[in-house]
Legacy VTK file of the C-alpha trace (Angstrom):
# vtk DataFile Version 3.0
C-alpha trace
ASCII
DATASET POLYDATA
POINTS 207 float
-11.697 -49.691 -11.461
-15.679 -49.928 -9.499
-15.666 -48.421 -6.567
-16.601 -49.942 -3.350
-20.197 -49.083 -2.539
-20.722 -47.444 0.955
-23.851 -46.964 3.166
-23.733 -44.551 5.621
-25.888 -44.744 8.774
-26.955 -41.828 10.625
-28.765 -40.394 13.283
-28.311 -36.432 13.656
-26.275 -33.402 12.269
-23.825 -35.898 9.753
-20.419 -34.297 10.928
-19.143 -37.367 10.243
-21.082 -37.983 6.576
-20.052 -34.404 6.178
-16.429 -35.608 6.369
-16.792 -38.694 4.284
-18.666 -36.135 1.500
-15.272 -34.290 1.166
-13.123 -36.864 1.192
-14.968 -38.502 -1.241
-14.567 -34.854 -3.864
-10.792 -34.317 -2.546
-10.178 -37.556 -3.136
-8.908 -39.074 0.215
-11.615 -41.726 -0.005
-11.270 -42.720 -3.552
-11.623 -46.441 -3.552
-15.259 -45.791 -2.111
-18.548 -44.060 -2.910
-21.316 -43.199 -1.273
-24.108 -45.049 -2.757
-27.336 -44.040 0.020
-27.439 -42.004 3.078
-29.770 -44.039 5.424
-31.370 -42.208 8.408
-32.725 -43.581 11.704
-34.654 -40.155 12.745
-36.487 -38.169 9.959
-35.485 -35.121 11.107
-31.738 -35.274 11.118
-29.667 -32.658 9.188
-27.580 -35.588 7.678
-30.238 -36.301 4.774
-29.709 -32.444 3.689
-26.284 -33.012 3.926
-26.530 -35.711 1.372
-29.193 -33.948 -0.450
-27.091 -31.250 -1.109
-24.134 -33.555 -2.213
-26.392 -35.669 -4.648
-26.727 -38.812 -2.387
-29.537 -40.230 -2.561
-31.040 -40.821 1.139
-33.909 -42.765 2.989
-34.974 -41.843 6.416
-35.985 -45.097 8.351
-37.004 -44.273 11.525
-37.120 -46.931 14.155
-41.015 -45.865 15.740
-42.397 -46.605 12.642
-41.301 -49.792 12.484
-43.561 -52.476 14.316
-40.318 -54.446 15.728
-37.040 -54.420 15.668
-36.554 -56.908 12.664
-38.913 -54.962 10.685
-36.412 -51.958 11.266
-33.735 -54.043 10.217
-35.235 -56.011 7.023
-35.870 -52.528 5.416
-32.158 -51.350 5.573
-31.560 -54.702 4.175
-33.826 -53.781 1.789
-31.966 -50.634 0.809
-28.556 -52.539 1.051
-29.457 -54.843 -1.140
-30.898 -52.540 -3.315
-28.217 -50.631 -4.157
-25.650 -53.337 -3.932
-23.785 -52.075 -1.135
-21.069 -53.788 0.148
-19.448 -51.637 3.273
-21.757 -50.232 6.103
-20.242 -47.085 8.156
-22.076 -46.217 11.248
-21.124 -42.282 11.468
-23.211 -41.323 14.892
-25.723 -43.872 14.140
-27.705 -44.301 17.525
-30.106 -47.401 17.032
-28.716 -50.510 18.193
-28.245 -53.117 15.666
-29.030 -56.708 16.496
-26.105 -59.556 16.180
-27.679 -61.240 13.534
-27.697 -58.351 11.316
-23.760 -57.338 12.611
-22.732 -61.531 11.962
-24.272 -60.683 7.761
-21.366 -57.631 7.942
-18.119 -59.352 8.964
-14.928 -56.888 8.734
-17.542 -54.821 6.188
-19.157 -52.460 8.979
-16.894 -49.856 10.440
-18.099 -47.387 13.426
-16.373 -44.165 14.566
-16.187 -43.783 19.047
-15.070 -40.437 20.102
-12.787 -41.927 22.817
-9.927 -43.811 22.874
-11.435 -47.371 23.036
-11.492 -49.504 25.698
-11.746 -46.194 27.445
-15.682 -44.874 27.546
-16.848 -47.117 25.379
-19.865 -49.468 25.447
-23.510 -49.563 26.154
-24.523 -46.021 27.180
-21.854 -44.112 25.975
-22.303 -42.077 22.905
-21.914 -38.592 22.017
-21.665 -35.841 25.107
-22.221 -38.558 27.615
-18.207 -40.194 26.225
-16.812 -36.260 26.707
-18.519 -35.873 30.326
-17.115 -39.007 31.902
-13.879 -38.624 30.260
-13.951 -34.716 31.706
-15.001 -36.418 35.168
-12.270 -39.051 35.239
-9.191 -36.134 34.410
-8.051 -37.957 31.859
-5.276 -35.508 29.966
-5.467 -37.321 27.026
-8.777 -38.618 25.229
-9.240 -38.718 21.253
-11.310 -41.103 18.390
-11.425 -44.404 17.711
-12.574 -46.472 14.271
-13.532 -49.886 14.786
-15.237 -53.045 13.278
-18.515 -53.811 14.409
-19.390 -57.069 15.772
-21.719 -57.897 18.491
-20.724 -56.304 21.426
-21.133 -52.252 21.510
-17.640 -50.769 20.350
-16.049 -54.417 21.097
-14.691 -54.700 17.469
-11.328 -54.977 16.613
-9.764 -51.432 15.793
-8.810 -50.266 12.397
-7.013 -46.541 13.877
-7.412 -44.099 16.743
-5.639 -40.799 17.294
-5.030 -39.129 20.487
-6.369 -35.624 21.666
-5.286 -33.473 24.611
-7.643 -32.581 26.697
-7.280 -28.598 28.745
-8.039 -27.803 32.142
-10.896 -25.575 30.855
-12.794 -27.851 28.372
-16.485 -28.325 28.836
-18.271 -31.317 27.407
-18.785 -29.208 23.671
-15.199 -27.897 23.642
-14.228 -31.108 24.215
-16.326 -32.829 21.661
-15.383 -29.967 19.129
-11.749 -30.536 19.501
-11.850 -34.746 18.723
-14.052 -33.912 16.178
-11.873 -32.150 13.809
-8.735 -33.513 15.167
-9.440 -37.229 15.313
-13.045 -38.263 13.786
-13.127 -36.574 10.508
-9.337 -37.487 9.914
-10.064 -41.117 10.778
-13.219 -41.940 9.722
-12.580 -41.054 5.917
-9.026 -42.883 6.208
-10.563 -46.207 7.887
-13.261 -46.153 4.760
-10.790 -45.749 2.118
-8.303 -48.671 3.810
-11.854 -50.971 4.159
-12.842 -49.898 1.034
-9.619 -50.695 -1.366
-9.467 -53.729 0.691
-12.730 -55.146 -0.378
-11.917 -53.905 -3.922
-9.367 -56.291 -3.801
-11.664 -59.081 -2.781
-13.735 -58.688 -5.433
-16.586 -59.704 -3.173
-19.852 -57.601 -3.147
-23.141 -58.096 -0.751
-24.386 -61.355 0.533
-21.489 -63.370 -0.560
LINES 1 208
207 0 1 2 3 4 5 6 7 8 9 10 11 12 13 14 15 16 17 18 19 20 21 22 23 24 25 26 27 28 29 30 31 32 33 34 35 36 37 38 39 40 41 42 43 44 45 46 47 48 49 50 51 52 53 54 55 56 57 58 59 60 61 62 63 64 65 66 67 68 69 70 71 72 73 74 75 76 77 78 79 80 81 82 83 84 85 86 87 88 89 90 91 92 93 94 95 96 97 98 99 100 101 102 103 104 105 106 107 108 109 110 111 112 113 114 115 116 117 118 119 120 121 122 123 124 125 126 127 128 129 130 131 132 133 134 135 136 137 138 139 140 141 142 143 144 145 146 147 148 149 150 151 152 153 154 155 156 157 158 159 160 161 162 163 164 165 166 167 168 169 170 171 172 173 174 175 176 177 178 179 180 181 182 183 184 185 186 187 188 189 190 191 192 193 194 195 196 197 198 199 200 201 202 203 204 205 206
């Protein structure tokens, strides 16, 4: 049976791509395959990671871009391209606009390390999430996967898992602990579920 093609969008280290890449050769995500790792900073270890895995990967960063829909029409371009028919956003930072979320309906998945609607939204990504969660005293924090629609983590959610949070924790031990306990459990699972669904659409890009 064809697999489902999957995009990845990145911005930095590619924990998260990282996680998808051995799913994908243990074969936890087997309905899916990474068909392009696409990059929104040049300099992010994410493109070695898929380097070294044999994905092929584009960096498109967003300051060379003269606008906004500029940025956008050349990861359509690479989309389209490669026929790809389900976007994951795996600590992709760049904001995408709602007319390019409204061409992705239920076929764009993002990973929130929180447990959503708790520090989630505009502003809160990466260490910022673990610091106001730390701030609050919140015992209990974790990952969420979600569709992507307009609004910043407003789509409907797919999973989340829970994570304890210690008296001791910094920001890092924190963000260490969902991590490998919730993100790069759920994030492989949510693609493989999206992915076998689509299979069983039969529907592919644009359509």
């Amino acid at each position: 049976m064809l697999k489902t093609k999957l995009a990845v969008l990145v911005s930095g280290g590619g924990t998260n791509l990282q996680a998808l890449i051995d799913a994908q050769k243990s074969g936890i995500l087997k309905s899916g395959e990474i068909v392009v790792v696409i990059s929104s900073s040049e300099s992010a270890y994410a493109l070695e990671r898929a380097k070294n895995a044999g994905i092929p990967a584009v960096a498109l960063a967003k300051k060379t871009c003269a606008s906004q829909t500029e940025f956008e029409a050349r990861i359509e371009a690479e989309l389209e391209q490669r026929g790809v028919e389900l976007l994951v956003l795996a600590g992709f930072l760049s904001i995408l606009s709602p007319e390019f979320v409204q061409k992705w309906p239920k076929r764009m998945i993002n990973v929130h390390p929180s447990l959503i609607p708790s520090f989630c939204g505009a502003g809160y990504y990466g260490l910022r999430v673990h610091e106001a969660a730390l701030q609050k005293g919140v015992k209990v924090t974790g990952a969420t996967v979600h569709f992507v629609n307009e609004i910043p983590d407003g789509g409907e959610i797919l999973l989340q898992k829970s994570v304890p949070v210690y008296k001791n924790d910094t920001p890092e031990t924190l963000q260490r602990r969902v991590m490998e306990r919730a993100e790069w459990k759920l994030l492989p699972r949510a693609a493989e579920l999206v992915s076998l669904k689509i299979q069983k659409e039969g529907k592919s890009y644009g359509n």
